[in-house]
Backbone atoms as SQL, in Angstrom:
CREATE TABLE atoms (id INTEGER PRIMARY KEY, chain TEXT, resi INTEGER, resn TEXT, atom TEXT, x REAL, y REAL, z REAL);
INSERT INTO atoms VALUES
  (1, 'A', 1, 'UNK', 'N', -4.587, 5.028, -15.964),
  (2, 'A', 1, 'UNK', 'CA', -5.568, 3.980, -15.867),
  (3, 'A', 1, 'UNK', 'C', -6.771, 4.403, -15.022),
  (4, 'A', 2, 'UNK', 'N', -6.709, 4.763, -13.865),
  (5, 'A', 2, 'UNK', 'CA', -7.533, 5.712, -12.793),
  (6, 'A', 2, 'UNK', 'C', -7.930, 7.315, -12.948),
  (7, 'A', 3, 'UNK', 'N', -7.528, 7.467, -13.896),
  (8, 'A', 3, 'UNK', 'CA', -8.025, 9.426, -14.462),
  (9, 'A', 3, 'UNK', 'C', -9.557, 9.519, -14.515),
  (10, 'A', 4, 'UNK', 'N', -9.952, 10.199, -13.992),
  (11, 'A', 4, 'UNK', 'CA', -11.192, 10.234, -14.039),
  (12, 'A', 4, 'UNK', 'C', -12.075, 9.742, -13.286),
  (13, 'A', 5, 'UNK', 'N', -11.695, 9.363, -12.210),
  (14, 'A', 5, 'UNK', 'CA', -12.344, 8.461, -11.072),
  (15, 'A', 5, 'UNK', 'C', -12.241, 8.726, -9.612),
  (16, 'A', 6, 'UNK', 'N', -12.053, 9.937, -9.878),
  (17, 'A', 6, 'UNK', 'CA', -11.782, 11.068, -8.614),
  (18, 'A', 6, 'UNK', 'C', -12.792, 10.599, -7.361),
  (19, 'A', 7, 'UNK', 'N', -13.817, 9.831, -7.468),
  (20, 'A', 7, 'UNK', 'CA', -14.769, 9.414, -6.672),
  (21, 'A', 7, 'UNK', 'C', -14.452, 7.362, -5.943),
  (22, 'A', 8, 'UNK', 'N', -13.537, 7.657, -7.045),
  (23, 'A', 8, 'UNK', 'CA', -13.069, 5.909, -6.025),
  (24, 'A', 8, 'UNK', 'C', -12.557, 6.124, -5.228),
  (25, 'A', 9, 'UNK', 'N', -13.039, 4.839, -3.769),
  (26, 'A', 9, 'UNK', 'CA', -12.539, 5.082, -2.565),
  (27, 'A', 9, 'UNK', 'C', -11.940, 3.999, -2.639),
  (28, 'A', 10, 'UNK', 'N', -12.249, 2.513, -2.966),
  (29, 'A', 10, 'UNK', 'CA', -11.889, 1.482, -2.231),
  (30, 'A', 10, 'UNK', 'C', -11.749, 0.610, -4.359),
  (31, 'A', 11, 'UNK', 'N', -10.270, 0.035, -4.028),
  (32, 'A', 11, 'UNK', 'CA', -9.645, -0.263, -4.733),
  (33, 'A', 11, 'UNK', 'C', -9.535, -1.956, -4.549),
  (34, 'A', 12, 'UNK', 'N', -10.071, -3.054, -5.097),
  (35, 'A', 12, 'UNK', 'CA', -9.423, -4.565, -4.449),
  (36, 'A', 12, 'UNK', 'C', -9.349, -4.923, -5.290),
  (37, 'A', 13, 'UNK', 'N', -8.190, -5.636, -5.514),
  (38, 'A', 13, 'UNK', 'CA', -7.560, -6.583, -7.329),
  (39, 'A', 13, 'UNK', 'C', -6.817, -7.998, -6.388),
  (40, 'A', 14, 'UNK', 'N', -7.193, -8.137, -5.352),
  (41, 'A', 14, 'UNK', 'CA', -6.523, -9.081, -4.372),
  (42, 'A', 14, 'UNK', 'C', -7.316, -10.862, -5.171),
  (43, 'A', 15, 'UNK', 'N', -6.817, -11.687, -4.897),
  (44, 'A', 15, 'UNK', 'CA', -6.195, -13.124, -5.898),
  (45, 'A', 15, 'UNK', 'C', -6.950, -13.136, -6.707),
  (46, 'A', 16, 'UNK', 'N', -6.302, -12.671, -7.783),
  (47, 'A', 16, 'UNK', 'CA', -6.012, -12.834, -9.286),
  (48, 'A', 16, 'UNK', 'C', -5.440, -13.002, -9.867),
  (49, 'A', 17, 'UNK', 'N', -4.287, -13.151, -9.094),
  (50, 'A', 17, 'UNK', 'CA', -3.190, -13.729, -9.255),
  (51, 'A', 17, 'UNK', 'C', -2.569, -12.350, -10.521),
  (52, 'A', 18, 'UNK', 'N', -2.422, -11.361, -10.483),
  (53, 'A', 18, 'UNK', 'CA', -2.230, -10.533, -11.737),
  (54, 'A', 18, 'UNK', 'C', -0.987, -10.365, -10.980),
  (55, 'A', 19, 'UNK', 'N', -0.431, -9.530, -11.980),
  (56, 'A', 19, 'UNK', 'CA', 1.322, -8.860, -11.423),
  (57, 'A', 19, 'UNK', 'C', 0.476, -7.253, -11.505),
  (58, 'A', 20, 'UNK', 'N', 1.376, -6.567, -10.703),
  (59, 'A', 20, 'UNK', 'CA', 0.977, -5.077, -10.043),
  (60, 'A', 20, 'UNK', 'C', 2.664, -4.773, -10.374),
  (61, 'A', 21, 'UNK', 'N', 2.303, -3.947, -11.677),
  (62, 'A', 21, 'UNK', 'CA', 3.967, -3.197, -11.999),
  (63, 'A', 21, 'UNK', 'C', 4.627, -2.404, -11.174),
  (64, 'A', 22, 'UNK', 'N', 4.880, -2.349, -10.565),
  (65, 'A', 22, 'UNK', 'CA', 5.571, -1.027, -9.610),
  (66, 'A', 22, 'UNK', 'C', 7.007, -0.262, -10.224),
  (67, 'A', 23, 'UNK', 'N', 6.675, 1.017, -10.342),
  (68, 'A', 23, 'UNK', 'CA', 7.800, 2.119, -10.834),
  (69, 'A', 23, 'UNK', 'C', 8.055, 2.549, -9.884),
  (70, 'A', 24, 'UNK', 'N', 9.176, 3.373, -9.720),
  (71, 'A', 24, 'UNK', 'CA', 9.755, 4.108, -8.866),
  (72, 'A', 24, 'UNK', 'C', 9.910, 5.449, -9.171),
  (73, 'A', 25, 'UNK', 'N', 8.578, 5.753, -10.113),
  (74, 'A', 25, 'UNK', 'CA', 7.954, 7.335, -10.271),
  (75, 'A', 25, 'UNK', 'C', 7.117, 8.049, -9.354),
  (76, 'A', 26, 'UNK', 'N', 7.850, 8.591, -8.430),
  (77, 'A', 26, 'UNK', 'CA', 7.719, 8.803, -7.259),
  (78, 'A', 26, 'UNK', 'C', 6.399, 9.994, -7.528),
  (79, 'A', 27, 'UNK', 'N', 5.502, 10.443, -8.286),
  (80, 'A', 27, 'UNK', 'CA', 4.547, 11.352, -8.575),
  (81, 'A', 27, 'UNK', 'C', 2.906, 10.259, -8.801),
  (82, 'A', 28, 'UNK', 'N', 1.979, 11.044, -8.043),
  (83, 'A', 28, 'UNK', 'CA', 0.739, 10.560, -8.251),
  (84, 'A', 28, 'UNK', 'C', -0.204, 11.352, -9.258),
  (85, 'A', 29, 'UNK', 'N', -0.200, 10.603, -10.467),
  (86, 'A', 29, 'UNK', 'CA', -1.321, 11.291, -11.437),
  (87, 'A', 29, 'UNK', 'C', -2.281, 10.685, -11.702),
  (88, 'A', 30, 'UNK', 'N', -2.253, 9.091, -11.221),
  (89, 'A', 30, 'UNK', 'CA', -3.412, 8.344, -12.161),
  (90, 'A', 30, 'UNK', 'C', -4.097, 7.694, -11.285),
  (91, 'A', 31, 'UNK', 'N', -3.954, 8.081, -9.945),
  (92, 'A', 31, 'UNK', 'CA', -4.850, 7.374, -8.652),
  (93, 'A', 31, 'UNK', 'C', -5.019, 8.444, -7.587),
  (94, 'A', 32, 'UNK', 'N', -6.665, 7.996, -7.608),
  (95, 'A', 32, 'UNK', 'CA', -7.380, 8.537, -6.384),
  (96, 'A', 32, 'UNK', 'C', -6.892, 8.513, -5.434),
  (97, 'A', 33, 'UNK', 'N', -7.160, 9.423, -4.231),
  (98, 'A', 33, 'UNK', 'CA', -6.978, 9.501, -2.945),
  (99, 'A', 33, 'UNK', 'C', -8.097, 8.249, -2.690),
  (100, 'A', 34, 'UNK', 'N', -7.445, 6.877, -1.919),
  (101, 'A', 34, 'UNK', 'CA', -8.309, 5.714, -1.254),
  (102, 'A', 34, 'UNK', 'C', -8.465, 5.557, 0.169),
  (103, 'A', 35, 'UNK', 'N', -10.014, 4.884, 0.101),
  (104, 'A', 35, 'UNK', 'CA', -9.936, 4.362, 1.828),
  (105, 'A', 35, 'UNK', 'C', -9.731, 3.301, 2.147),
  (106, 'A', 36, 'UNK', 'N', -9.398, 2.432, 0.932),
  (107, 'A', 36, 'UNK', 'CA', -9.228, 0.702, 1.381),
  (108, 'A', 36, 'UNK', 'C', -8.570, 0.485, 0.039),
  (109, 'A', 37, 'UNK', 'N', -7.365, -0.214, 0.120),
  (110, 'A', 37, 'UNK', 'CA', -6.579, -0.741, -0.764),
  (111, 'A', 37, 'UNK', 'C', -6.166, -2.238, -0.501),
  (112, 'A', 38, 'UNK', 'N', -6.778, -3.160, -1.614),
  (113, 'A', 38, 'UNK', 'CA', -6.253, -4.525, -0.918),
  (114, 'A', 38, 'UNK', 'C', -5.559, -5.014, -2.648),
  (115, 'A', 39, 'UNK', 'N', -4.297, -5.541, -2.554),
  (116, 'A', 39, 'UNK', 'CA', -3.306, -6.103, -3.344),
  (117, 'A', 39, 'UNK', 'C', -2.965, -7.319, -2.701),
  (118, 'A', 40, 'UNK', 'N', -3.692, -8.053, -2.164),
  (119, 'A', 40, 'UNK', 'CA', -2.948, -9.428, -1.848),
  (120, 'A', 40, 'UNK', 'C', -2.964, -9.946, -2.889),
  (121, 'A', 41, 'UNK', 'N', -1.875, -11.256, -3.016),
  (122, 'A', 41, 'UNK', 'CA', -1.341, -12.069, -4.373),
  (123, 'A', 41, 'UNK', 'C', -1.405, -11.536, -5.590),
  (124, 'A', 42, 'UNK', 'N', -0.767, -10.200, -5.168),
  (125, 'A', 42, 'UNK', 'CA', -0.497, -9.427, -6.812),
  (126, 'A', 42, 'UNK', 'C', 1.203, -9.759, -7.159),
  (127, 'A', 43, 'UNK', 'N', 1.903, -10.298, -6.753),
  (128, 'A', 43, 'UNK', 'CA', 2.924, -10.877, -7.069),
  (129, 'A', 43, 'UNK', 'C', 4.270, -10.108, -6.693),
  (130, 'A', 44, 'UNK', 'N', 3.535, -8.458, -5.756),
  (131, 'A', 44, 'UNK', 'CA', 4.523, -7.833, -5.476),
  (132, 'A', 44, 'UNK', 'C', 5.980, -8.075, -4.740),
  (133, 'A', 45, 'UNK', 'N', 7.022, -7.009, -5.171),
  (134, 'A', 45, 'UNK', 'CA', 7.918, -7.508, -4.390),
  (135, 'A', 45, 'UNK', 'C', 8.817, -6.347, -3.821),
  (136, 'A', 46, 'UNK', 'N', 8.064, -5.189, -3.887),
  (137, 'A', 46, 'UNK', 'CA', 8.524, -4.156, -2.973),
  (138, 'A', 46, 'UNK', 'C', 7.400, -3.124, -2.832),
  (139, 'A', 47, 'UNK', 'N', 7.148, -2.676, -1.428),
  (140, 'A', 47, 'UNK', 'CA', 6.221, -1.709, -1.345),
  (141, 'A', 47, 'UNK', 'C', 5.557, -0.420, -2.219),
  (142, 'A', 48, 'UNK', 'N', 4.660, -0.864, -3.469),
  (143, 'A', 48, 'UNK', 'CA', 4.457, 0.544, -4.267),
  (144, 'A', 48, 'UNK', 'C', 4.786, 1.770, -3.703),
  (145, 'A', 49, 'UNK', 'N', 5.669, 2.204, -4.630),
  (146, 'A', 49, 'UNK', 'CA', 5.855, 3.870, -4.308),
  (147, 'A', 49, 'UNK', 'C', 4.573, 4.637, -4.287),
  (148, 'A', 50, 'UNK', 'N', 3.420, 4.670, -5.051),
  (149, 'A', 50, 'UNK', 'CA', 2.098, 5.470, -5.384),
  (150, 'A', 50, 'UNK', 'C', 1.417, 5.003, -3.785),
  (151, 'A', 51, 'UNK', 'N', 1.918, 4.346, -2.752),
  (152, 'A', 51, 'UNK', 'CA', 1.312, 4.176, -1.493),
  (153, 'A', 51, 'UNK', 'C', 1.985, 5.757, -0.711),
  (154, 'A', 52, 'UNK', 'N', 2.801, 6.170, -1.509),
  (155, 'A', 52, 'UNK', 'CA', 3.723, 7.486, -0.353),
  (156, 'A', 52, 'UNK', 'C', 2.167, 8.652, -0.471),
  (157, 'A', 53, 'UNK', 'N', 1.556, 8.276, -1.475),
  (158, 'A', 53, 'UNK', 'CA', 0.352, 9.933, -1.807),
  (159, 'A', 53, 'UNK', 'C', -0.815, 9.247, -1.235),
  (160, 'A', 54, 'UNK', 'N', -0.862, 8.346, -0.203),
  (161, 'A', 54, 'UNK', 'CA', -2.193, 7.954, -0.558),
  (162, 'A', 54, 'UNK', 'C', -2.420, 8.346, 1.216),
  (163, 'A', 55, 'UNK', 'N', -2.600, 9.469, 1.767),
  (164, 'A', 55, 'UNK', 'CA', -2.691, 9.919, 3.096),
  (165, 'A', 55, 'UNK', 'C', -4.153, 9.819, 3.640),
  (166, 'A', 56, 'UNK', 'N', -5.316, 9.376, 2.901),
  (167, 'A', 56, 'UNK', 'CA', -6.469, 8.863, 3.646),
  (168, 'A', 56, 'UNK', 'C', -6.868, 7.488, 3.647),
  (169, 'A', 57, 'UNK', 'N', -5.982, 6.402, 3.881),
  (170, 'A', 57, 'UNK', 'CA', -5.987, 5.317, 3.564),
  (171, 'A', 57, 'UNK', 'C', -6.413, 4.562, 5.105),
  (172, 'A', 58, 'UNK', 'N', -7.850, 3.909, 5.402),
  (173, 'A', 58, 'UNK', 'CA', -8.044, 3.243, 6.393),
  (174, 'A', 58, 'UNK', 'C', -7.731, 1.570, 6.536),
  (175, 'A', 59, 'UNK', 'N', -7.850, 1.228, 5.439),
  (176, 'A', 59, 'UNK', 'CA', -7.070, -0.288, 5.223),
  (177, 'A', 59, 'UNK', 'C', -6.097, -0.254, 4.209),
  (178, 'A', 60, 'UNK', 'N', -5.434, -0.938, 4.370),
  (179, 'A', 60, 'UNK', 'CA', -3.951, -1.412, 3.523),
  (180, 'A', 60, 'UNK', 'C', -4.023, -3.091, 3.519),
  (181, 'A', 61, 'UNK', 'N', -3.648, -3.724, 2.500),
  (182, 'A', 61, 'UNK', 'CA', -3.705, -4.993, 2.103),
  (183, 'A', 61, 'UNK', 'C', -2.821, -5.417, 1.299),
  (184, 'A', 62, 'UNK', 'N', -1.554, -5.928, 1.957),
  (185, 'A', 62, 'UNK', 'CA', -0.436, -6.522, 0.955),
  (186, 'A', 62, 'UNK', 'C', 0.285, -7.536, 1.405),
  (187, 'A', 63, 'UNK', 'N', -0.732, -8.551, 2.152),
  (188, 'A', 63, 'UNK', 'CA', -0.828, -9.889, 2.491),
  (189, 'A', 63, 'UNK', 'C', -0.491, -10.751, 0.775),
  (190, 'A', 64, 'UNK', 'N', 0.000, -11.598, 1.247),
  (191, 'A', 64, 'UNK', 'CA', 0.624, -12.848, 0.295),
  (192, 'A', 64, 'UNK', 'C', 1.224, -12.161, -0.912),
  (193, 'A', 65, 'UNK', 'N', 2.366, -11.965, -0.481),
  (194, 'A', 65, 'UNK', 'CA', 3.346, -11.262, -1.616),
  (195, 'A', 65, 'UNK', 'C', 4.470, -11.582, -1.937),
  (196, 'A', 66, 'UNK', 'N', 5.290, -11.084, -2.128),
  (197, 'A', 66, 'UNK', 'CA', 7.075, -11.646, -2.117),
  (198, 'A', 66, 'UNK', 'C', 7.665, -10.005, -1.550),
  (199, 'A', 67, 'UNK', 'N', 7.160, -9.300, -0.415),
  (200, 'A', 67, 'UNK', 'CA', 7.687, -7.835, -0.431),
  (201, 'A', 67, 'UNK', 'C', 8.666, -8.342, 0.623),
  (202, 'A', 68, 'UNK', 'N', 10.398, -8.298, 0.287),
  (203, 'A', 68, 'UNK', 'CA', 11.338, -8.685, 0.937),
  (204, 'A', 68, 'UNK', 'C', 11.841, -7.044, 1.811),
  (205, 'A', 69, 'UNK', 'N', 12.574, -7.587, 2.802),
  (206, 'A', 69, 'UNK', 'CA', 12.901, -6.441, 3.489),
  (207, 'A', 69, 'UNK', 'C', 12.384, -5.416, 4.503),
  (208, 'A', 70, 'UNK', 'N', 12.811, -4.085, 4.800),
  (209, 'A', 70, 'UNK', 'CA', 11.955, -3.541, 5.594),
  (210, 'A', 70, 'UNK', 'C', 10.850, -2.495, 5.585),
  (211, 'A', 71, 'UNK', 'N', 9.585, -2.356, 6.396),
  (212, 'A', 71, 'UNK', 'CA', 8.895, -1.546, 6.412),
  (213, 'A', 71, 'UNK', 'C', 9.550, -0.379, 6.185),
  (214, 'A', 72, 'UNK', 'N', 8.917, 0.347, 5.251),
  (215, 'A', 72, 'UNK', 'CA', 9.177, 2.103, 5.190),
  (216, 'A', 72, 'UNK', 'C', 8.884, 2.753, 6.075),
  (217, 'A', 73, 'UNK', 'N', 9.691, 3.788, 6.326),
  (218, 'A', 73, 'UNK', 'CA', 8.317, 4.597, 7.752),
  (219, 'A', 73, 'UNK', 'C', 7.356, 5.083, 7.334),
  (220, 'A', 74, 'UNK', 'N', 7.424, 5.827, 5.613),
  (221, 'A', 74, 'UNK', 'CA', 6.497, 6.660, 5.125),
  (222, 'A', 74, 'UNK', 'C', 5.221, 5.634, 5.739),
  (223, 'A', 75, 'UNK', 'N', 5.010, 4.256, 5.244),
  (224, 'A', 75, 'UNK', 'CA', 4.028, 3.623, 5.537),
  (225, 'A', 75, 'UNK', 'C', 3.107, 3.794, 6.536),
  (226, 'A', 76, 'UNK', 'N', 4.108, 4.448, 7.417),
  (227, 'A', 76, 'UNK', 'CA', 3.031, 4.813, 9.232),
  (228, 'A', 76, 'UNK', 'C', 3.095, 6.237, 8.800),
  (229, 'A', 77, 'UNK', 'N', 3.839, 6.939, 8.388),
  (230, 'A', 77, 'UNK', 'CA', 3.382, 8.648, 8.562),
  (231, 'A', 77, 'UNK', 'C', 2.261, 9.060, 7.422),
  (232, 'A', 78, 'UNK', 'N', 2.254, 8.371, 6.369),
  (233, 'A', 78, 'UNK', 'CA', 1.211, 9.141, 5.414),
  (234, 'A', 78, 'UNK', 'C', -0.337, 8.983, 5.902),
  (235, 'A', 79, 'UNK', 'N', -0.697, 7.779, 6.710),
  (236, 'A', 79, 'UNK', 'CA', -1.843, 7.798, 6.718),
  (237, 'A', 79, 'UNK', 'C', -2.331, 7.463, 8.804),
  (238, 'A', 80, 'UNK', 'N', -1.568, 8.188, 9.193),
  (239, 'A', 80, 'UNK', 'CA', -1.449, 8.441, 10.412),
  (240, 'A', 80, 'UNK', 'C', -2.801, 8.195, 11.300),
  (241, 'A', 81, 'UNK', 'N', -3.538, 9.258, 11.035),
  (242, 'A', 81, 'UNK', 'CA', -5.025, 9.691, 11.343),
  (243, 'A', 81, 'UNK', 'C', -5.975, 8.553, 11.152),
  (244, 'A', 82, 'UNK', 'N', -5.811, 8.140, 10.183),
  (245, 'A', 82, 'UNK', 'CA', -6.840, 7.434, 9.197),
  (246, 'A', 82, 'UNK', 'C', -6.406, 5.932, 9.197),
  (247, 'A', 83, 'UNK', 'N', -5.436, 5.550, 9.103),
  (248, 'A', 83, 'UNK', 'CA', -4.928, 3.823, 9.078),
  (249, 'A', 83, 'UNK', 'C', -5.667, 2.897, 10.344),
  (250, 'A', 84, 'UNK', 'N', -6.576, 1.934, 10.067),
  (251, 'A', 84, 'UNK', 'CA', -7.190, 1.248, 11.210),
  (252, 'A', 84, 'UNK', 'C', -6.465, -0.473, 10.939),
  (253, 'A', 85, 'UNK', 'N', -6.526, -0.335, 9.451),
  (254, 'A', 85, 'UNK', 'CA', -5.978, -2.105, 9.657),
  (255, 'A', 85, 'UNK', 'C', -4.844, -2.000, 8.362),
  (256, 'A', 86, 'UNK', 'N', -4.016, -2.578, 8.540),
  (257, 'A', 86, 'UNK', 'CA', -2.434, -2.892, 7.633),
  (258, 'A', 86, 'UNK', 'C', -2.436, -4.774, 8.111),
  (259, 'A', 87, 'UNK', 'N', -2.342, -5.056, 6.578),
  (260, 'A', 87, 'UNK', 'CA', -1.989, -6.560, 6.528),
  (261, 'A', 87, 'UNK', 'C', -1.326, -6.904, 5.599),
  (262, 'A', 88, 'UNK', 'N', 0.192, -7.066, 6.095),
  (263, 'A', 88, 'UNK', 'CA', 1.541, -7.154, 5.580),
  (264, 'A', 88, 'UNK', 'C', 1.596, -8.707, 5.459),
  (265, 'A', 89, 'UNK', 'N', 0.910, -9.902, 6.154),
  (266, 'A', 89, 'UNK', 'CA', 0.975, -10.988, 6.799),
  (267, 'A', 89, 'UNK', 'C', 1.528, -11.843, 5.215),
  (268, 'A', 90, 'UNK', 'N', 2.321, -13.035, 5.485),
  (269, 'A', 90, 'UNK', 'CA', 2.962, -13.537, 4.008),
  (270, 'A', 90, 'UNK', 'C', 3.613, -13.425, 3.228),
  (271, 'A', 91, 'UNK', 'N', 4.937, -12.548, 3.843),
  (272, 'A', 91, 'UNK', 'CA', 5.592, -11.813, 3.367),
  (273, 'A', 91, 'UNK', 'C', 7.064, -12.160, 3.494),
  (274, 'A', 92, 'UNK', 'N', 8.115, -11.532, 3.200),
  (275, 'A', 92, 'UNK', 'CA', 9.442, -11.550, 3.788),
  (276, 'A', 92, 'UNK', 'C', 9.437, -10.296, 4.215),
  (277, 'A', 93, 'UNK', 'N', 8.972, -9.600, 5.243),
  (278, 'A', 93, 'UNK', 'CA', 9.436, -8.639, 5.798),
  (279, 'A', 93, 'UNK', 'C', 10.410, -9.250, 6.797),
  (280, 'A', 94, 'UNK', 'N', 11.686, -8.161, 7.370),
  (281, 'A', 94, 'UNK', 'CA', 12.583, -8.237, 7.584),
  (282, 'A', 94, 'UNK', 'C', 12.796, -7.354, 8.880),
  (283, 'A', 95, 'UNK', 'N', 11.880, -6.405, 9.355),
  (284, 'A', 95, 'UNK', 'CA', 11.953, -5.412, 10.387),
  (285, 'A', 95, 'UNK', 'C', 11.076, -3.758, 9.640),
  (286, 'A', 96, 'UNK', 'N', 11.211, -2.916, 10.221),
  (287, 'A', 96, 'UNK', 'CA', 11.495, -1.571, 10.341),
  (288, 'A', 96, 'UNK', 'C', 12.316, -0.981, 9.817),
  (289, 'A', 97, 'UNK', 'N', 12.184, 0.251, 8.729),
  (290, 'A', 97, 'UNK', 'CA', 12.722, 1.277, 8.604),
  (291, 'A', 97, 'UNK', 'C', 13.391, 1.848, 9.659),
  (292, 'A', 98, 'UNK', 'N', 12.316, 1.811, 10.286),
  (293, 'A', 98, 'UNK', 'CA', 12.132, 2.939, 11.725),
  (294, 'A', 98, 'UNK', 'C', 10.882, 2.391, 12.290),
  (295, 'A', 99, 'UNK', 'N', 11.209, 2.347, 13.632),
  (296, 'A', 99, 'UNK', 'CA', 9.988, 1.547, 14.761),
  (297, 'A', 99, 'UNK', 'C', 9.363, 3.006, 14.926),
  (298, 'A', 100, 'UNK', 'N', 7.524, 2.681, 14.496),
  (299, 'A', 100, 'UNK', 'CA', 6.624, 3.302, 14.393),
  (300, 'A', 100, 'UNK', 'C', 6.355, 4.037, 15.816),
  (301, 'A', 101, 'UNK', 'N', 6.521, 4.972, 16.196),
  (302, 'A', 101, 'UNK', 'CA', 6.054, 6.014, 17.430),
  (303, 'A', 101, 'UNK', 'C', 4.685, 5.804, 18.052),
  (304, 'A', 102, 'UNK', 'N', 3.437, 5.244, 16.871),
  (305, 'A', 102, 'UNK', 'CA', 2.582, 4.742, 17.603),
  (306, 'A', 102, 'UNK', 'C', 1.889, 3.715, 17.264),
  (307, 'A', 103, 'UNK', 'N', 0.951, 3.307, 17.318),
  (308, 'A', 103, 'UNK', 'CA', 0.164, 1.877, 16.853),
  (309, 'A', 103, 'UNK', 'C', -1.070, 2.780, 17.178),
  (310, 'A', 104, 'UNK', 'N', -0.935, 2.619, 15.102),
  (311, 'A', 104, 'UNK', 'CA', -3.091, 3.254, 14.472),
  (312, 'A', 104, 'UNK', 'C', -3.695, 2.015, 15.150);
């Protein structure tokens, strides 16, 4: 869907109420490296796997969802450097994978 768009940074499909399919094809072919990703009320209900490749990511947005359970750690290690704001808020999160070593 994203081939060819090697120049997108900032990705927002947030209320549209759409569904956001999520596979558990753990390989990135069809999305850019992003600096802002916002998915609120995409109807998700577990953390996209295609978030494990996305290591220059300064915002994250997956406010008002159904994502039950716990944070991944990948979530804090892929975008370490670069992560300034994460908004999980509306959610059923449940805890930690693993309690994050630092606060981006």
């Amino acid at each position: 869907m994203f081939l060819g768009l090697d120049k997108l940074q900032v990705l927002e499909l947030s209320d549209n109420r759409i569904t956001v399919v999520v596979t558990n094809n753990y390989t990135n072919t069809s999305l850019p490296t992003l600096d802002t990703l916002s998915l609120s009320l995409c109807n998700l209900k577990e953390f996209p796997a295609f978030l494990r490749f996305q290591n220059k990511l300064c915002t994250l947005v997956l406010d008002h969802n159904n994502i039950n359970g716990l944070v991944p750690v990948w979530i804090w290690n892929n975008s370490r450097e670069t992560l300034e704001l994460i908004d999980l808020s509306f959610n059923s999160i449940t805890g930690f994978d693993q309690h994050p070593h630092f606060l981006p």
